[in-house]
N, C-alpha and C positions, 0 to 999 in steps of 0.2 A: 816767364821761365818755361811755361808751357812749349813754345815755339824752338825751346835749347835742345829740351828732351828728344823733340822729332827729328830736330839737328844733329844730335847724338845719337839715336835711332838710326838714322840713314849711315853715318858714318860705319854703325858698327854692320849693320847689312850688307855695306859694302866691303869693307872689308873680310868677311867671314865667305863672300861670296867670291874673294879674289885668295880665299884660302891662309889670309895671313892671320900672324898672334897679334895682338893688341900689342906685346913688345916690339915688335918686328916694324908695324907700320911707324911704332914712334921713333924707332931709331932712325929708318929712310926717309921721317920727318924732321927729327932734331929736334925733339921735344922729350922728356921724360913720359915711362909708361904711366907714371902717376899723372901725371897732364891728361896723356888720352884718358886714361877711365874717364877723369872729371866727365871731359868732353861728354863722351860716348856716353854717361850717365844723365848729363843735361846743367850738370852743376857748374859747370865752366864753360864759356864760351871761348872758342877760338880766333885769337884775331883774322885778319881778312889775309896776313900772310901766310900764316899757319894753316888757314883756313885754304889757301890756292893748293898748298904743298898735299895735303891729305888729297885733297880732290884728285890733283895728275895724280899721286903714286896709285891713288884707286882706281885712273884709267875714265873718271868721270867728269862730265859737265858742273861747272857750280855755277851758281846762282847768288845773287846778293838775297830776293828778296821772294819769299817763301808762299803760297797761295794764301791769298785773303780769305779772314774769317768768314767768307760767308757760306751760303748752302752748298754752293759747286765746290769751291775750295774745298770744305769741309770731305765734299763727296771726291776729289780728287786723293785726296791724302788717302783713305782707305782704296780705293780703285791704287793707286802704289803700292801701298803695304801688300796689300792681296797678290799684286805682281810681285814682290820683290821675294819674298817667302815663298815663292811658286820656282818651278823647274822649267829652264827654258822653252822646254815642249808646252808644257802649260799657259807659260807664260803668251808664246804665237797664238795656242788656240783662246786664249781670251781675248788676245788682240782682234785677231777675224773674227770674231763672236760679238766686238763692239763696233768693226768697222762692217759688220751685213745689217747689227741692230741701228748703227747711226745713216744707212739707207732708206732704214724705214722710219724715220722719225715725224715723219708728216701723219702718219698715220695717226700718233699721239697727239692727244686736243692739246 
């Protein structure tokens, strides 16, 4: 269930960042707004059609299958959340910030 909630986390980020209400995305989905909470909550998963429609109307990439549990995964998921709650300005200069530190990476044993 763990992996619903990030699911539903991302949805509702995206959404909120494209300015819409949770009513709003479900109607231009065809789903009831009690559907999305679920979703957006983690308690429901969305099928893979349901799941295509959220994604265009949010203007995003989907993906079937979600970062592995391991260390980098792990540390991916927070490196997005940190961008995704961040302000596009913030969000470039974190990007140049990883793309001057992953030039120096040799330096790291």
């Amino acid at each position: 269930m763990m992996e619903d909630t990030y699911l539903g986390e991302n949805i509702r980020m995206l959404r909120k960042a494209k300015k819409l209400t949770r009513a709003e995305l479900a109607e231009r989905v065809g789903i009831s707004e009690s559907h999305m909470n679920k979703i957006e909550a983690g308690s429901r998963r969305p099928g893979i059609n349901t799941y295509q429609k959220i994604m265009d109307e949010l203007g995003a990439d989907w993906v079937i299958k979600d970062s592995d549990d391991t260390l980098k995964g792990r540390c991916i998921k927070k490196i997005e959340k940190i961008i995704w709650d961040s302000t596009d300005e913030q969000a470039l200069f974190m990007t140049n910030v990883f793309e001057s530190m992953s030039k120096n990476l040799d330096l790291v044993g």
